[in-house]
C-alpha positions as CSV (number, residue, x, y, z in Angstrom):
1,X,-9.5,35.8,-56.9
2,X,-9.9,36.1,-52.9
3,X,-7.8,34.7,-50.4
4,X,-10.3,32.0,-49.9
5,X,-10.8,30.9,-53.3
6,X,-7.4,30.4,-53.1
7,X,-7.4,28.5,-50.1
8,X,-10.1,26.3,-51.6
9,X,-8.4,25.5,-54.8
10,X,-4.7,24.8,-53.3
11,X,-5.4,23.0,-49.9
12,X,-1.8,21.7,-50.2
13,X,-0.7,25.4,-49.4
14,X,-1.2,27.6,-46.9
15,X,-2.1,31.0,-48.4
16,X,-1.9,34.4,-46.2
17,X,-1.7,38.6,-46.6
18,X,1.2,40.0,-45.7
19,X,1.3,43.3,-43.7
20,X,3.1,46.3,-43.3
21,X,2.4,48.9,-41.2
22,X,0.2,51.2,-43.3
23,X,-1.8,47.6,-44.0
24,X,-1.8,44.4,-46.7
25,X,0.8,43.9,-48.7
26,X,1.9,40.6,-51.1
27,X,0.5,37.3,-51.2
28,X,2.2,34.5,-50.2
29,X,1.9,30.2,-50.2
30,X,3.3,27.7,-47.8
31,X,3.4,24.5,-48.7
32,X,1.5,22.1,-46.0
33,X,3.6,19.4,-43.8
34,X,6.4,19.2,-46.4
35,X,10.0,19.8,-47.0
36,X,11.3,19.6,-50.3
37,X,14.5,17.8,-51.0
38,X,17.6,19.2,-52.4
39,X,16.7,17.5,-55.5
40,X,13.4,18.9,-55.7
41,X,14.4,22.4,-54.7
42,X,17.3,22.3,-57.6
43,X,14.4,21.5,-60.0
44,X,12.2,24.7,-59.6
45,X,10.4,23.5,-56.5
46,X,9.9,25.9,-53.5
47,X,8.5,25.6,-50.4
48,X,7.4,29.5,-49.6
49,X,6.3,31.1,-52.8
50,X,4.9,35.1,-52.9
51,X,3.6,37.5,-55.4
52,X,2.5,41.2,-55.7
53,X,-1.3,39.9,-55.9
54,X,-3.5,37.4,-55.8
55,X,-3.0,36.7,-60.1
56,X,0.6,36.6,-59.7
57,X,0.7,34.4,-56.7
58,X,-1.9,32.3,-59.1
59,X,0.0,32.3,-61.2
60,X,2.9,30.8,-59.2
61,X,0.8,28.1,-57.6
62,X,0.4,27.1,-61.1
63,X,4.0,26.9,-61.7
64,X,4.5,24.9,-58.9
65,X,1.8,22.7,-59.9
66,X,3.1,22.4,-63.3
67,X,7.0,21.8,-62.2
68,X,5.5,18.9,-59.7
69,X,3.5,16.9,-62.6
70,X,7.6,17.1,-64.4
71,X,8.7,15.1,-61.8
72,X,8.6,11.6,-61.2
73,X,7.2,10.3,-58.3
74,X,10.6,9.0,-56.4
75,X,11.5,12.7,-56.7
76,X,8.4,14.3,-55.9
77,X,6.5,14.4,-52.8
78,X,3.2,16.3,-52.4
């Protein structure tokens, strides 16, 4: 999956590359205008999320995905 596919299918998050100095390195997700309560980071929630690739960071967007649809709405903001 590329960065952009990525981009397409999470448009809640912003996705980027991280980079060292001898080039790309990790994946990582921000979540778009929001800020997670204390109640909502206790839960699982995060705001900044990363992974060694682009299946593992999938594979966390999921996770967040999945953790979100737990919640109920007066906890959960998206």
């Amino acid at each position: 999956m590329t960065l952009e596919e990525l981009a397409q299918d999470f448009p809640n998050w912003v996705i980027w590359r991280g980079r060292t100095s001898t080039g790309p390195e990790g994946w990582y997700a921000t979540r778009r205008g929001a800020s997670l309560s204390e109640e909502e980071l206790s839960r699982g929630m995060a705001e900044t999320i990363s992974g060694g690739d682009a299946t593992e960071l999938l594979t966390q967007l999921r996770e967040q995905g999945e953790i979100g649809t737990r919640l109920t709405p007066a906890t959960f903001t998206e």
